[in-house]
KETORTOR-747343 format. One record per residue (C-alpha): z, x, y; residue in one letter. Coordinates in steps of 0.05 Angstrom, whole numbers, padded with zeros to 5 digits, always signed. Layout:
ZXYA ...
//
This chain:
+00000+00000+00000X -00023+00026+00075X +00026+00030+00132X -00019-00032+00156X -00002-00087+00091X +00077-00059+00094X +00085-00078+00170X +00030-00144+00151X -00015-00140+00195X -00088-00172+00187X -00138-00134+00144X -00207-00148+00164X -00254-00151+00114X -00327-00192+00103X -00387-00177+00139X -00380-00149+00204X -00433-00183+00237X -00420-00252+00212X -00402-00313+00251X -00342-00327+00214X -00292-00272+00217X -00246-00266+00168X -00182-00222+00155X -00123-00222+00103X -00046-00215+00111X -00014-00184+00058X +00052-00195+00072X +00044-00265+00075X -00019-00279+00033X -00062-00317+00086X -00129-00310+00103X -00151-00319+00175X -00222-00351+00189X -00244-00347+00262X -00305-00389+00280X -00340-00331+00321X -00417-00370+00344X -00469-00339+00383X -00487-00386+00439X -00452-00445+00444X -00393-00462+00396X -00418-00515+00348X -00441-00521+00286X -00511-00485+00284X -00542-00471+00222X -00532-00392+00217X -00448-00412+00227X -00455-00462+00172X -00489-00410+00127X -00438-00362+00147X -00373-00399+00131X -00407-00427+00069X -00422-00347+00042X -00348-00323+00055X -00320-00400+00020X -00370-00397-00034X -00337-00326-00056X -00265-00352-00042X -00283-00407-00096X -00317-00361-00143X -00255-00310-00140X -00208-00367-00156X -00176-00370-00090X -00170-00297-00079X -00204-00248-00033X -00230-00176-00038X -00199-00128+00007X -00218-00058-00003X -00242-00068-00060X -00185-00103-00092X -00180-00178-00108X -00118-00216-00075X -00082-00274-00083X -00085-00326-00025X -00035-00374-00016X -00059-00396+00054X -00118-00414+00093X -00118-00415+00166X -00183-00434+00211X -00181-00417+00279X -00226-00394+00333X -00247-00341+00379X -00275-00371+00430X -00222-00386+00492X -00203-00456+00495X -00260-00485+00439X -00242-00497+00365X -00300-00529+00348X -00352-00568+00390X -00385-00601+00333X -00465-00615+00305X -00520-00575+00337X -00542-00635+00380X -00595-00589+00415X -00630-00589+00338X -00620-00655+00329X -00653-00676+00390X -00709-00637+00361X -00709-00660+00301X -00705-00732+00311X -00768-00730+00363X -00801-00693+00304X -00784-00741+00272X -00763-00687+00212X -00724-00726+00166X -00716-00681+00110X -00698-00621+00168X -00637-00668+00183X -00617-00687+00117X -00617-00613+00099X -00567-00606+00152X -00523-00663+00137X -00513-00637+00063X -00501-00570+00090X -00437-00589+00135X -00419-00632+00073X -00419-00561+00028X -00375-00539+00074X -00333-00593+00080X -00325-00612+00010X -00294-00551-00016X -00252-00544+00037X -00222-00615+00036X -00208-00587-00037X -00166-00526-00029X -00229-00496-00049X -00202-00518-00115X -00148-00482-00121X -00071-00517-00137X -00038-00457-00107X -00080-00449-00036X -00058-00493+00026X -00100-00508+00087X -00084-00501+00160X -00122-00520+00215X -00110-00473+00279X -00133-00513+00350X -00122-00472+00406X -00170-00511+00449X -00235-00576+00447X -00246-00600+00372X -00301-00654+00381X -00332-00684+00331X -00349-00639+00272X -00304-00584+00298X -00244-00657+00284X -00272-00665+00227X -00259-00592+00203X -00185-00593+00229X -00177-00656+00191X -00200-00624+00113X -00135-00587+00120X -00068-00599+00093X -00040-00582+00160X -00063-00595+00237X -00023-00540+00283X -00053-00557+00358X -00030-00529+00424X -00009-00579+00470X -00079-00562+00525X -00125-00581+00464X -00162-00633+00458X -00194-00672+00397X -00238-00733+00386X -00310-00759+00369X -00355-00774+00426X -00412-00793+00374X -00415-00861+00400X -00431-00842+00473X -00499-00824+00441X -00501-00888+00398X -00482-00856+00336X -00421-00842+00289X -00396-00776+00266X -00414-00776+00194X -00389-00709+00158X -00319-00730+00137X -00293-00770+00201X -00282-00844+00168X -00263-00803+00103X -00200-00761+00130X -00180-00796+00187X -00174-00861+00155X -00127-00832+00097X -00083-00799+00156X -00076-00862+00203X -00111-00926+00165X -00172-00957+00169X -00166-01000+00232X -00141-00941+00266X -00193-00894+00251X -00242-00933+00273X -00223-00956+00335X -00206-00874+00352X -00284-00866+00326X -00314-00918+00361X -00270-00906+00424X -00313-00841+00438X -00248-00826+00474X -00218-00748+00474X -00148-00748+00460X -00094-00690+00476X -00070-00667+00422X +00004-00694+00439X -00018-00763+00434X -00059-00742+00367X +00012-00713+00346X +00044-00780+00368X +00001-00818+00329X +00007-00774+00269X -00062-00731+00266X -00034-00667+00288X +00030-00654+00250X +00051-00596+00295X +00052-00585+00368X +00050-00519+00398X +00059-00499+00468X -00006-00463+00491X -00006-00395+00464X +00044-00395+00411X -00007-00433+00360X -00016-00374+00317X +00067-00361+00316X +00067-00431+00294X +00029-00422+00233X +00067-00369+00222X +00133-00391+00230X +00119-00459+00191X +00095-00410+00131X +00154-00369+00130X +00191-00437+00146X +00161-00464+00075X +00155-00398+00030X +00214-00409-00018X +00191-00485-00024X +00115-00468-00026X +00096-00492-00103X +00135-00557-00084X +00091-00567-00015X +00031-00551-00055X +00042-00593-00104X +00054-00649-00059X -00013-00640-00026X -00042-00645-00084X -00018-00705-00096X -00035-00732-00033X -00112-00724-00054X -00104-00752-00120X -00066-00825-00081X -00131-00818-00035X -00183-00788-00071X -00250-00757-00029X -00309-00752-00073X -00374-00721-00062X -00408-00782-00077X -00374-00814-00011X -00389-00763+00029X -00465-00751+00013X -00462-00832+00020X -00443-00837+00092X -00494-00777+00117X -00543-00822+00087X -00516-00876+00128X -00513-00824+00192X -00584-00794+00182X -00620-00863+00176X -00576-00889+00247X -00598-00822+00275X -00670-00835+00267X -00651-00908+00305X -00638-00876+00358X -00675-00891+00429X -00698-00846+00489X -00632-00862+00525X -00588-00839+00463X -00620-00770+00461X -00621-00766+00536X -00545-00764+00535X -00548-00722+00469X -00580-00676+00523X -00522-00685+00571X -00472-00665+00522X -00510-00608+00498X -00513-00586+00570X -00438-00598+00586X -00426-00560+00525X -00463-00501+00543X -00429-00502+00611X -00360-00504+00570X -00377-00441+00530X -00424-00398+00576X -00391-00411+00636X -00324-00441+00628X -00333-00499+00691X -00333-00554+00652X -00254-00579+00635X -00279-00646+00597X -00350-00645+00557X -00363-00719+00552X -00333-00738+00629X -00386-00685+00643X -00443-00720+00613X -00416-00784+00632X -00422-00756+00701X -00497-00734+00697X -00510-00802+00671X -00476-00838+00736X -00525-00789+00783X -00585-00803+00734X -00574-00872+00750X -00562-00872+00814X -00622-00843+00837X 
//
């Protein structure tokens, strides 16, 4: 053992010029995932790829990860981010604009199934009994980057974040996992009012409401996951366990979840000039968000454009 494991600090180890970075305590047996996107922070297709390479191998090593040149055990999961203030921002709208006027069907299905080979596994403990998921947001989780936060066993948000799905400010529904895992945290009726709300919540109301289950002041997120780990060590198998259990009283299948993105691709393709326009907005806002840092509220910023549009 290195002077670096007996202190446990983070090994880094994966590709180094991936868009997912990865690294491993020792001490506590965690691996740290950092969504690290070129451009704007959503799901493109070269971050999908990437997360799905470094899962794919977690899942073929039986929940264990390769550190020079060792295999070990992982106990913990955390996903977090690098970019300041963004999680997640969700789909590549920009490509779906362009698909959609392309009217590329199979391009967008391709897509949808991708997100949902990312998701799948992951709502699954990558299916491992003895590997628990935690969900790191330090700043915006909108739609997809939600749905991520919500395939894991855990939500730790700092109290400046903020999470929801503006899908429906485009005329659409977020369809990788939304109705799925919010419904099982906070019922049916619930869930879909939050999804067809568009509205953006701070992350203490989500905790209020019982989506986030714990509420960290801004920067102390990543002592929080911490601290609830060491918090939980001697009682880990028991935790575990009862996570496990919690999937097999509410069951996700892969069947459901292929099932809706059929349901999401065919509304896409429903959609009218005015839906994409503010598809457009939003990709806008978001590039302002993560190029520039001006924009505090990605959908009030659309929302905005729209009122000039219109008022012209």
């Amino acid at each position: 053992m290195n002077m670096r494991d007996a202190v446990g600090l983070c090994i880094p180890y994966g590709p180094t010029n991936s868009q997912y970075e990865t690294e491993f305590d020792p001490a506590s047996q965690t691996v740290w995932g950092y969504f690290k996107p070129r451009g704007t922070a959503c799901y493109s297709l070269g971050l999908l790829k990437d997360i799905l390479a470094h899962d794919q191998k977690l899942v073929a090593n039986g929940a264990r990860v390769e550190v020079d040149g060792a295999l070990q055990d992982a106990h913990y999961y955390v996903t977090g981010s690098r970019v300041p203030r963004v999680f997640n921002l969700g789909g590549d709208l920009a490509l779906f604009v362009l698909l959609i006027k392309a009217r590329d069907r199979d391009a967008l299905a391709h897509y949808a199934r991708l997100c949902i080979d990312n998701m799948y596994p992951r709502i699954h403990n990558f299916f491992s009994p003895t590997l628990t998921k935690i969900a790191l947001v330090q700043g915006d989780a909108l739609g997809g980057g939600f749905e991520c936060a919500l395939a894991s066993d855990v939500i730790v948000a700092e109290e400046s974040a903020q999470l929801g799905f503006p899908e429906i400010l485009f005329n659409l529904f977020p369809g990788m996992g939304a109705y799925s895992l919010l419904s099982r945290r906070i019922g049916m009726r619930a869930a879909e009012e939050l999804i067809l709300s568009g509205r953006i919540l701070p992350a203490a109301e989500l905790h209020r409401i019982g989506v986030v289950d714990l509420l960290a002041k801004d920067g102390e997120g990543a002592s929080a996951v911490r601290d609830w780990i060491t918090a939980n060590a001697k009682r880990r198998n028991g935790v575990q366990a009862a996570f496990r259990a919690r999937k097999l009283v509410h069951p996700v299948t892969r069947e459901e979840l292929d099932a809706i993105t059929d349901v999401w691709v065919d509304a896409a393709f429903r959609l009218q000039d005015r839906d994409l326009k503010m598809m457009g907005r939003i990709v806008r806002a978001q590039m302002r968000r993560t190029e520039i840092g001006d924009v505090s509220d990605v959908t009030e910023a659309a929302l905005n454009e729209e009122r000039l549009a219109e008022a012209v």
